[in-house]
Backbone as XML, in Angstrom:
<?xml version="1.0"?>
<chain id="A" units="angstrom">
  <residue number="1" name="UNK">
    <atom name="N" x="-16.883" y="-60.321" z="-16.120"/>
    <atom name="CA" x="-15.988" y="-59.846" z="-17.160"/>
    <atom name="C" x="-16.343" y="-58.409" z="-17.495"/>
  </residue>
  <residue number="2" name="UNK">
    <atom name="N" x="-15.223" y="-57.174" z="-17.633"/>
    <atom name="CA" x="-15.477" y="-56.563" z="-17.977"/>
    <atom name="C" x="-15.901" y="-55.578" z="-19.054"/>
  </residue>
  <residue number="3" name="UNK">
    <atom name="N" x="-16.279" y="-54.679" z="-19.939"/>
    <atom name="CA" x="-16.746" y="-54.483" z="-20.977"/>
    <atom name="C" x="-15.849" y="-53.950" z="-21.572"/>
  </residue>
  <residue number="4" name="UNK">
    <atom name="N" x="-15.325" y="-54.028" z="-23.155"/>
    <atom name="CA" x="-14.106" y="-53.216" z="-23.420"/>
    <atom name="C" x="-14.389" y="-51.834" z="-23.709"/>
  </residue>
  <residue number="5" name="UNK">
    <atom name="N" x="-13.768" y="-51.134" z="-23.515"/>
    <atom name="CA" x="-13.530" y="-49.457" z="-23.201"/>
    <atom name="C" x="-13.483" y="-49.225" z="-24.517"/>
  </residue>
  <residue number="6" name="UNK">
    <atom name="N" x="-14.328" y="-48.005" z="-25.122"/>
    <atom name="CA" x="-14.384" y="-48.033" z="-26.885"/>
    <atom name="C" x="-13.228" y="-47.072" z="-26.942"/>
  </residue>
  <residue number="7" name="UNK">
    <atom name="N" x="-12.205" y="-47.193" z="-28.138"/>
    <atom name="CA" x="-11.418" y="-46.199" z="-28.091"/>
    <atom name="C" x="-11.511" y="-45.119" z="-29.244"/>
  </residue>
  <residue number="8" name="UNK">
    <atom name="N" x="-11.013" y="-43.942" z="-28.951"/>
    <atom name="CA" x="-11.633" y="-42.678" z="-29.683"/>
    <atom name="C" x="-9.889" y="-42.881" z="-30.814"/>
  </residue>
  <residue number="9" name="UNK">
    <atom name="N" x="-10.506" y="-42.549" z="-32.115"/>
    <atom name="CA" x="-9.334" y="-42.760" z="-33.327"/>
    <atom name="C" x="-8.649" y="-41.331" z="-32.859"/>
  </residue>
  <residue number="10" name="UNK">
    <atom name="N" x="-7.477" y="-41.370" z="-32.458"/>
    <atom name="CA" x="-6.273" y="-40.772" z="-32.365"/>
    <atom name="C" x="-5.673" y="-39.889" z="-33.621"/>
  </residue>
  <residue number="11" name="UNK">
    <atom name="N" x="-5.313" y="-38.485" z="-33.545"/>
    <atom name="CA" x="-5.137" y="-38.096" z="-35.260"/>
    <atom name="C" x="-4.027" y="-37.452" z="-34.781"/>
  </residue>
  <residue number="12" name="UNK">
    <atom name="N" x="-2.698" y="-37.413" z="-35.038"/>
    <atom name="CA" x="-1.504" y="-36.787" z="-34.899"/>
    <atom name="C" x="-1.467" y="-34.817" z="-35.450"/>
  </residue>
  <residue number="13" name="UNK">
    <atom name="N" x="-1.154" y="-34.071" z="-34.275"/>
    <atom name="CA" x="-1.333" y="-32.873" z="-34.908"/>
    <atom name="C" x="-0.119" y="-32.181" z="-34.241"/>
  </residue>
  <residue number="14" name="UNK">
    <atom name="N" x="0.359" y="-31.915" z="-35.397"/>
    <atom name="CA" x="1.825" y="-31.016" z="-34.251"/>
    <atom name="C" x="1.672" y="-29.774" z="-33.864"/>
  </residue>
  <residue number="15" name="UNK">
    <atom name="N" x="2.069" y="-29.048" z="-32.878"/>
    <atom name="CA" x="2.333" y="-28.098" z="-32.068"/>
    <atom name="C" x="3.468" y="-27.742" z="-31.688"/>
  </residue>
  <residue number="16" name="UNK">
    <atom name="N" x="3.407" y="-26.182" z="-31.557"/>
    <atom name="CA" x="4.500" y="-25.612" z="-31.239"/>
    <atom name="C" x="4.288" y="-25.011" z="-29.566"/>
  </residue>
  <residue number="17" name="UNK">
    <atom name="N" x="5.541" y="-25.401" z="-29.093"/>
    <atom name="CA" x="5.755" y="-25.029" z="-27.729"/>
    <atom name="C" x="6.794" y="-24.152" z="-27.614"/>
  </residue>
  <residue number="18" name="UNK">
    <atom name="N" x="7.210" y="-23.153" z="-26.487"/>
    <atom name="CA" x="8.129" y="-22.752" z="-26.047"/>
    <atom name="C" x="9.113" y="-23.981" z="-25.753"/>
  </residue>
  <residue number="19" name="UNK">
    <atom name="N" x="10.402" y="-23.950" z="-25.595"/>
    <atom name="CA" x="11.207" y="-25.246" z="-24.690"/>
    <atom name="C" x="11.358" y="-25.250" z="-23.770"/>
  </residue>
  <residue number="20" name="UNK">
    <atom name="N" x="10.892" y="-23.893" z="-22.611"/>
    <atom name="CA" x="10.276" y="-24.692" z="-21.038"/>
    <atom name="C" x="9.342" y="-25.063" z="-20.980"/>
  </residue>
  <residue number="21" name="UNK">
    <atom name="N" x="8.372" y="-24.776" z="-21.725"/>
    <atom name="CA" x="7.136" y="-25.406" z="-21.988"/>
    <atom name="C" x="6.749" y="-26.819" z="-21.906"/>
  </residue>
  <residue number="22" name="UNK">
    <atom name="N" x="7.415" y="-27.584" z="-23.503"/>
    <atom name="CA" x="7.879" y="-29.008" z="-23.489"/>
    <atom name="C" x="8.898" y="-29.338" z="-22.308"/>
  </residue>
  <residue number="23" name="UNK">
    <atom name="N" x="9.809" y="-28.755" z="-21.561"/>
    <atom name="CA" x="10.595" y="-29.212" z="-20.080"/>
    <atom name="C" x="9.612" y="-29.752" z="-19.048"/>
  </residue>
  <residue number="24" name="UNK">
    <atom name="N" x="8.579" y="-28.493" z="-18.964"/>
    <atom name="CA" x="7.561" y="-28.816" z="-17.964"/>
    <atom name="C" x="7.078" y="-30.319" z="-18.297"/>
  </residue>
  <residue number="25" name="UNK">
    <atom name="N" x="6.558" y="-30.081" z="-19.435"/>
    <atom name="CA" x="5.540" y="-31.225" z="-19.880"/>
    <atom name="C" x="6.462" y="-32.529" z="-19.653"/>
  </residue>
  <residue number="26" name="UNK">
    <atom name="N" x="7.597" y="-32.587" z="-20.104"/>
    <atom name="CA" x="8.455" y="-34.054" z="-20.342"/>
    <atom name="C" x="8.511" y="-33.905" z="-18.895"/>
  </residue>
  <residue number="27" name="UNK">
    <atom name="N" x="8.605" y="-32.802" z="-17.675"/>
    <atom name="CA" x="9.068" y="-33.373" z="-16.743"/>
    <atom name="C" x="7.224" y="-34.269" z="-15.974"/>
  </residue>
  <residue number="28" name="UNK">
    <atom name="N" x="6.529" y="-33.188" z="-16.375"/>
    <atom name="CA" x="5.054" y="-33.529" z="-15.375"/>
    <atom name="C" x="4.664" y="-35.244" z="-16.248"/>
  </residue>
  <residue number="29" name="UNK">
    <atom name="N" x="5.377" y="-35.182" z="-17.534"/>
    <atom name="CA" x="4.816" y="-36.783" z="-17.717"/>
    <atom name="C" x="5.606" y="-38.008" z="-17.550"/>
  </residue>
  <residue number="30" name="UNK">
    <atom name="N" x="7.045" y="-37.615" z="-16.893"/>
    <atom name="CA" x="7.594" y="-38.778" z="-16.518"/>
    <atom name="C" x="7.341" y="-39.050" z="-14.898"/>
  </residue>
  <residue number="31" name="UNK">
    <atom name="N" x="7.062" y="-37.722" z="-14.060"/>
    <atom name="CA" x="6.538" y="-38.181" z="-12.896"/>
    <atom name="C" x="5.225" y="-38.854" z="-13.026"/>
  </residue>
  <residue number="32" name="UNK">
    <atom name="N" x="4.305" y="-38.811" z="-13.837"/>
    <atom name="CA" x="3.107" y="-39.884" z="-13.552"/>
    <atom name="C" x="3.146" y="-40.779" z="-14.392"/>
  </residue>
  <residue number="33" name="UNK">
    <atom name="N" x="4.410" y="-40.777" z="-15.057"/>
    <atom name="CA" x="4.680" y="-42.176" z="-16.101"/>
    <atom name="C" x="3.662" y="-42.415" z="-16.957"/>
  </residue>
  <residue number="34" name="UNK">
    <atom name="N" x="3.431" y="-41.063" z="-17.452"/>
    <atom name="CA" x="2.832" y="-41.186" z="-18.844"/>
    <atom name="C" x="3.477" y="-40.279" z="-20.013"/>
  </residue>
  <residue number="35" name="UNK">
    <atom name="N" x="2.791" y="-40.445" z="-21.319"/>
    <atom name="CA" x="3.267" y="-39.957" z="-22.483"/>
    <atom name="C" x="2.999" y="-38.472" z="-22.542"/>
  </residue>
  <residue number="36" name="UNK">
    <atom name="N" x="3.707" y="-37.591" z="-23.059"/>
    <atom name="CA" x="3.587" y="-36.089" z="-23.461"/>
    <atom name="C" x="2.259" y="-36.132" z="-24.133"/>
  </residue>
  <residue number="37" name="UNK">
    <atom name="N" x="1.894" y="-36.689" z="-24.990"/>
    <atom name="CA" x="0.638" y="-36.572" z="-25.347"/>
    <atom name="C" x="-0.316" y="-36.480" z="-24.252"/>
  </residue>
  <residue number="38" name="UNK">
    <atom name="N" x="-0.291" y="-37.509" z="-23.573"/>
    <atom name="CA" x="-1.717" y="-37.885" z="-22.477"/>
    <atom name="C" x="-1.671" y="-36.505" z="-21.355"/>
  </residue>
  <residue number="39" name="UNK">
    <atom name="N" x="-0.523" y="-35.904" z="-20.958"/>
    <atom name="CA" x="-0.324" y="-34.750" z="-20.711"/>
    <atom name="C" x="-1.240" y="-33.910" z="-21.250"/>
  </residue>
  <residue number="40" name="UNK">
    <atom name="N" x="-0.690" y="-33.366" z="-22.126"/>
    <atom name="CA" x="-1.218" y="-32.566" z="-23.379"/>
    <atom name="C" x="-2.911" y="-32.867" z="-23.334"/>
  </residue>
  <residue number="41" name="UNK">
    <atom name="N" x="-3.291" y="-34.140" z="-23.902"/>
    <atom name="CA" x="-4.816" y="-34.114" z="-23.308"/>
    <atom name="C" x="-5.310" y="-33.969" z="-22.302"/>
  </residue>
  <residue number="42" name="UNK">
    <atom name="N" x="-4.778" y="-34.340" z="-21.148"/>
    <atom name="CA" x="-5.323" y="-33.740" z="-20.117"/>
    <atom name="C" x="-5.324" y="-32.511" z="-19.738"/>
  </residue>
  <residue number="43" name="UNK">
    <atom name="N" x="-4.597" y="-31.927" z="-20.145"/>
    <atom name="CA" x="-4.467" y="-30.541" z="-20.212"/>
    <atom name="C" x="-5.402" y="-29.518" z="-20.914"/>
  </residue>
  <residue number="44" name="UNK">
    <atom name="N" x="-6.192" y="-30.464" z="-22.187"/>
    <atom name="CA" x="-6.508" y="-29.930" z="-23.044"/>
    <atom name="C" x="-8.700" y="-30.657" z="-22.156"/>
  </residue>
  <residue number="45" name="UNK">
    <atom name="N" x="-8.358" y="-31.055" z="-21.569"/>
    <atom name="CA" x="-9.819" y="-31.708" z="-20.862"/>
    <atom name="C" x="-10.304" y="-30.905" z="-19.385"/>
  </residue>
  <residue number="46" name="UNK">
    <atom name="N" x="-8.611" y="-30.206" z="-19.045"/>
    <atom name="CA" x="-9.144" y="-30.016" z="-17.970"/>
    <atom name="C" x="-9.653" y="-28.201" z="-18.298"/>
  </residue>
  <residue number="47" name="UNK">
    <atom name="N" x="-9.651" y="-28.071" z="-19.343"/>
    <atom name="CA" x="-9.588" y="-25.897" z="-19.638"/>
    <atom name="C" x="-10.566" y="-26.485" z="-20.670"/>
  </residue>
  <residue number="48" name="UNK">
    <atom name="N" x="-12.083" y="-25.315" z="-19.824"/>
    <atom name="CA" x="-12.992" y="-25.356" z="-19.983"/>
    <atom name="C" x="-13.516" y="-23.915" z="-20.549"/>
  </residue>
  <residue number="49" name="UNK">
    <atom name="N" x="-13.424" y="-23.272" z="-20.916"/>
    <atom name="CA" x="-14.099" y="-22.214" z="-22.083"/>
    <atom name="C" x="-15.535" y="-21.925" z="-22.132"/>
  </residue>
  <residue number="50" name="UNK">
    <atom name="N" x="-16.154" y="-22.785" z="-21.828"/>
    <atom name="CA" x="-17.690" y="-22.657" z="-21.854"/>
    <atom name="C" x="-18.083" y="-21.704" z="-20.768"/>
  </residue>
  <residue number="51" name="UNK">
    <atom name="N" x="-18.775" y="-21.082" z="-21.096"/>
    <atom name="CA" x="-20.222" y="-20.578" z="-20.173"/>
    <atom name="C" x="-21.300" y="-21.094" z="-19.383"/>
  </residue>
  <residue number="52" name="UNK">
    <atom name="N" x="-20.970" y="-21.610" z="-18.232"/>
    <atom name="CA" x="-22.055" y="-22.806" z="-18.335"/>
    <atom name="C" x="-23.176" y="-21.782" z="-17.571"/>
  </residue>
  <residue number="53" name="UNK">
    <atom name="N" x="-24.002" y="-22.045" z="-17.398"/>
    <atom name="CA" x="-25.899" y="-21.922" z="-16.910"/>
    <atom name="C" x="-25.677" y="-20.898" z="-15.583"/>
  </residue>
  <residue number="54" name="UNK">
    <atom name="N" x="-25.049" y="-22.021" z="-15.034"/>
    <atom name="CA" x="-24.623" y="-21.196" z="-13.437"/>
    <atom name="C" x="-23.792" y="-20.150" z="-13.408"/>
  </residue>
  <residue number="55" name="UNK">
    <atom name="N" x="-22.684" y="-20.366" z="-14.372"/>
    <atom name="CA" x="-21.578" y="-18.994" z="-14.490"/>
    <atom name="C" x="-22.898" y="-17.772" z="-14.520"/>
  </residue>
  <residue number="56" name="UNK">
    <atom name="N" x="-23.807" y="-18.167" z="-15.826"/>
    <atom name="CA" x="-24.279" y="-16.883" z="-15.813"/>
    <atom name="C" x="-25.649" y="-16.213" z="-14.652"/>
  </residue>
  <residue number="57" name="UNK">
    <atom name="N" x="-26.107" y="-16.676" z="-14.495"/>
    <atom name="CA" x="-26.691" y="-16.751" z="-12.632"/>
    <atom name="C" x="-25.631" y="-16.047" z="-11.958"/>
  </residue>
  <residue number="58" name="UNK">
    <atom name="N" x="-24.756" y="-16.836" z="-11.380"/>
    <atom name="CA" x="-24.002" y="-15.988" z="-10.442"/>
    <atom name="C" x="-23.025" y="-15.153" z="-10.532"/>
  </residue>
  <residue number="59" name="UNK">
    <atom name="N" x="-22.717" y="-14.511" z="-12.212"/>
    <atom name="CA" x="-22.650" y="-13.010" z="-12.431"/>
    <atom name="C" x="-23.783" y="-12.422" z="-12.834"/>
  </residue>
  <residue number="60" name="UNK">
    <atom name="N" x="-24.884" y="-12.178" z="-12.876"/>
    <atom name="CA" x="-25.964" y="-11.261" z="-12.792"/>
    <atom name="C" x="-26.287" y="-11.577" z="-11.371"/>
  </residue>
  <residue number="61" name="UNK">
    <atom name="N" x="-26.132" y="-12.377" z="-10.602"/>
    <atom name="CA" x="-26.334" y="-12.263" z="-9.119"/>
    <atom name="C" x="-25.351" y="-11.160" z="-8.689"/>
  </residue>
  <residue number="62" name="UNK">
    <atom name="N" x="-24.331" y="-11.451" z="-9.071"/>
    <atom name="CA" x="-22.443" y="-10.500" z="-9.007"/>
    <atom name="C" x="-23.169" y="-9.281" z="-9.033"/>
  </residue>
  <residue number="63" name="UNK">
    <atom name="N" x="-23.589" y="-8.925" z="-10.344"/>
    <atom name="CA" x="-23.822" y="-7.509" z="-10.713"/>
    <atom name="C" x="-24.772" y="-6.792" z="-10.094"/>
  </residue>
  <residue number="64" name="UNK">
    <atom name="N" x="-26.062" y="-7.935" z="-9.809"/>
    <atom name="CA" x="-27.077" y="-7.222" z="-9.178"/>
    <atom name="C" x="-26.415" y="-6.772" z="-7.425"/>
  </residue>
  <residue number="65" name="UNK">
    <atom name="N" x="-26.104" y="-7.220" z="-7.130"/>
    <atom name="CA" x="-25.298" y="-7.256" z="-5.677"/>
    <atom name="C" x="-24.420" y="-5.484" z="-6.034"/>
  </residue>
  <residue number="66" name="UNK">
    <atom name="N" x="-23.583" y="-5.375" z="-6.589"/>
    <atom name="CA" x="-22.688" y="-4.494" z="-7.052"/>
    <atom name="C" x="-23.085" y="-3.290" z="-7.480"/>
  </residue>
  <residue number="67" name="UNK">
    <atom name="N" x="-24.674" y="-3.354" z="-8.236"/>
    <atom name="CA" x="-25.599" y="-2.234" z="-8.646"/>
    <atom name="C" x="-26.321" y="-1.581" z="-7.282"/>
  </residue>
  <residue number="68" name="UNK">
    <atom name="N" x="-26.641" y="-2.888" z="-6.751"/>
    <atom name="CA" x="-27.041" y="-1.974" z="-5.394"/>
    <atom name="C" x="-26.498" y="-1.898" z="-4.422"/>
  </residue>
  <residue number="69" name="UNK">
    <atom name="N" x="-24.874" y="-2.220" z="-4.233"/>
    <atom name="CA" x="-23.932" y="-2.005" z="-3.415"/>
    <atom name="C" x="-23.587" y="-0.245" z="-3.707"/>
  </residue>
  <residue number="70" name="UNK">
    <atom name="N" x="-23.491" y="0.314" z="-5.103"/>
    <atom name="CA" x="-22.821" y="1.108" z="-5.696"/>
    <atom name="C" x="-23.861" y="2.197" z="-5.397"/>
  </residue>
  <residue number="71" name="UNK">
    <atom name="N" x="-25.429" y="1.643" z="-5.676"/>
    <atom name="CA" x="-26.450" y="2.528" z="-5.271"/>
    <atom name="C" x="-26.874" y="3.183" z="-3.706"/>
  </residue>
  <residue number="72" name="UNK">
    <atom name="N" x="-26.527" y="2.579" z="-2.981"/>
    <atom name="CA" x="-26.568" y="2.509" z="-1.369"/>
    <atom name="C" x="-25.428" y="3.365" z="-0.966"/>
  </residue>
  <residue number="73" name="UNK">
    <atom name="N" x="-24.052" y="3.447" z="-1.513"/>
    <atom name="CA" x="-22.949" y="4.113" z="-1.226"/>
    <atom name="C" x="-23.235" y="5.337" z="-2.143"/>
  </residue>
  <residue number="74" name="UNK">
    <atom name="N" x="-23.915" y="5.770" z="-2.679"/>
    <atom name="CA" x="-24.381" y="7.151" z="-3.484"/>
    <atom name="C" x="-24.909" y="7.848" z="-2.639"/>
  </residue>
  <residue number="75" name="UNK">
    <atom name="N" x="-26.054" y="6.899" z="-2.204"/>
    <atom name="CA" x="-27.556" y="7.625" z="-0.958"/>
    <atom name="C" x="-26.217" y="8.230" z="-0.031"/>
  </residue>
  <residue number="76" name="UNK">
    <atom name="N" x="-25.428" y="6.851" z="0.747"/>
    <atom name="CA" x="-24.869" y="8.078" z="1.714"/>
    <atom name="C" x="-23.775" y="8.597" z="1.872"/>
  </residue>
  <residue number="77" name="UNK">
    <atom name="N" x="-23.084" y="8.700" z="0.319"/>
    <atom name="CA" x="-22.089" y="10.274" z="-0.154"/>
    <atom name="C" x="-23.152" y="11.362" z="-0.106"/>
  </residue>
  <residue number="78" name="UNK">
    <atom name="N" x="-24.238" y="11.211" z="-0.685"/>
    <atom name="CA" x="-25.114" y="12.323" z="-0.741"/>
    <atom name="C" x="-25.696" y="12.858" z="0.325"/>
  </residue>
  <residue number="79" name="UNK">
    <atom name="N" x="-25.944" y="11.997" z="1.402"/>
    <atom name="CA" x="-26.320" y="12.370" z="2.613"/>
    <atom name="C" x="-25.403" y="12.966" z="3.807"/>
  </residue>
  <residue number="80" name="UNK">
    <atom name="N" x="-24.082" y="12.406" z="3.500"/>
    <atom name="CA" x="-22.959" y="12.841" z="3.806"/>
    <atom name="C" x="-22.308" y="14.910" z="3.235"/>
  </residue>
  <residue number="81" name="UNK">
    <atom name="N" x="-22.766" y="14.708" z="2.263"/>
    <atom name="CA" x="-22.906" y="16.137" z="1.593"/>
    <atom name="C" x="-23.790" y="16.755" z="2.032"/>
  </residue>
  <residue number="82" name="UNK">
    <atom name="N" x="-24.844" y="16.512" z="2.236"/>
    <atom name="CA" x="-26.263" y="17.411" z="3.090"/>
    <atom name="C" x="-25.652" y="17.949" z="3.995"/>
  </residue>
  <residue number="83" name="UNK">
    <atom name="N" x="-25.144" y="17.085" z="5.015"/>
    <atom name="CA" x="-24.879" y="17.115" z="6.277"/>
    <atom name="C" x="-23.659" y="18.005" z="6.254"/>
  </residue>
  <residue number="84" name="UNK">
    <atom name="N" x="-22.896" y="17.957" z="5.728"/>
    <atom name="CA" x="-21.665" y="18.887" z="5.763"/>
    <atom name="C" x="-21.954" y="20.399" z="5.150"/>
  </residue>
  <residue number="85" name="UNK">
    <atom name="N" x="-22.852" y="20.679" z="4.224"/>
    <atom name="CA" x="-23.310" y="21.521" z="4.081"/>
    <atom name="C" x="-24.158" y="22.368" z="4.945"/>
  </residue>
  <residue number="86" name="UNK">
    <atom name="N" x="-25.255" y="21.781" z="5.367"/>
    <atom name="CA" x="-25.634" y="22.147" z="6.731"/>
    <atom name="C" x="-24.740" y="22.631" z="8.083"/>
  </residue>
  <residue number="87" name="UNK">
    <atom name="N" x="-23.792" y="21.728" z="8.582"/>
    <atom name="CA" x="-22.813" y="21.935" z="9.273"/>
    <atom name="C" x="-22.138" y="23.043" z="8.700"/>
  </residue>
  <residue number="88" name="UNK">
    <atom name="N" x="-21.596" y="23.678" z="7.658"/>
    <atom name="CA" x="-20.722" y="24.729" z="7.403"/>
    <atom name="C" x="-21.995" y="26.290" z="7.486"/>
  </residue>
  <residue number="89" name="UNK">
    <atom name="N" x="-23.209" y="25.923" z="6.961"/>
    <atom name="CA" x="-24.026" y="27.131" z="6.864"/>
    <atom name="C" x="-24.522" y="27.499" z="8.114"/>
  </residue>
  <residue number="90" name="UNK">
    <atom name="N" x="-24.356" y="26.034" z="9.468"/>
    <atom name="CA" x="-24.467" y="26.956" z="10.450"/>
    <atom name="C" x="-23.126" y="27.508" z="11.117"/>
  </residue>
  <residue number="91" name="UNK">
    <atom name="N" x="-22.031" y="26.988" z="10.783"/>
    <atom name="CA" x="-20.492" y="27.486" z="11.151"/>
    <atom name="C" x="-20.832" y="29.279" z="10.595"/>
  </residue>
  <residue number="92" name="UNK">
    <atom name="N" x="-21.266" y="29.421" z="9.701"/>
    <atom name="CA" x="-20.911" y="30.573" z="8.923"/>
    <atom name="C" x="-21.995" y="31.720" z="9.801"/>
  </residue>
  <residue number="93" name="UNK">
    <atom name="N" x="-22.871" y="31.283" z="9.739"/>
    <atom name="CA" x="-24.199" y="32.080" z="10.833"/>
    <atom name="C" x="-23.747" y="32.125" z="12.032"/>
  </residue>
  <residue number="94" name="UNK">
    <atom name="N" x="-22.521" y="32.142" z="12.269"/>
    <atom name="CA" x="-22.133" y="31.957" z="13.899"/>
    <atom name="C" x="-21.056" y="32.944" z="14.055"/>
  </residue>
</chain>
C-alpha cells in the first residue's frame, strides 16, 4: 500500500496576464489536460533565480579564462607594433 502524498494548503492569488498570455496558457493546459493553475505552477517551479555554488565557479572560471584571453591578445598587439615599427624604420633607412 502506498503512502498518502501530503498536500501543500493551496491560497488563491490573482494575476494579471496579457490575453495571449492566458491563450497560451489555456491552450498549453488543455493539451496536457490540466488546470491553468498547475500550468502556472509549473511554470513558476521550473524559473529558477538562484545562484547556485556552481553558477559561481564557472563564471570566475568564465572570467579568469577571458582575463587571460584579453591579456595574451595585448602581448601580441604589442608585439605586433614592435614589429611594424621596426619594419617601417628600416623602410625609411633605405
Amino acid at each position: 500500500m502506498s503512502t498518502p502524498v501530503r498536500q501543500e494548503i493551496m491560497l488563491r492569488k490573482p494575476i494579471l496576464m496579457p490575453p495571449g498570455m492566458i491563450k497560451k496558457v489555456d491552450k498549453i493546459a488543455k493539451n496536457k489536460k490540466v488546470s491553468f493553475a498547475k500550468v502556472v505552477r509549473e511554470a513558476v517551479n521550473a524559473f529558477d533565480d538562484e545562484v547556485s555554488s556552481d553558477d559561481d565557479v564557472i563564471l570566475e572560471a568564465l572570467a579568469d579564462t577571458m582575463t587571460k584571453t584579453t591579456q595574451e591578445v595585448l602581448r601580441k598587439i604589442k608585439e605586433l607594433e614592435k614589429r611594424l615599427d621596426d619594419t617601417h624604420a628600416m623602410l625609411e633607412a633605405q
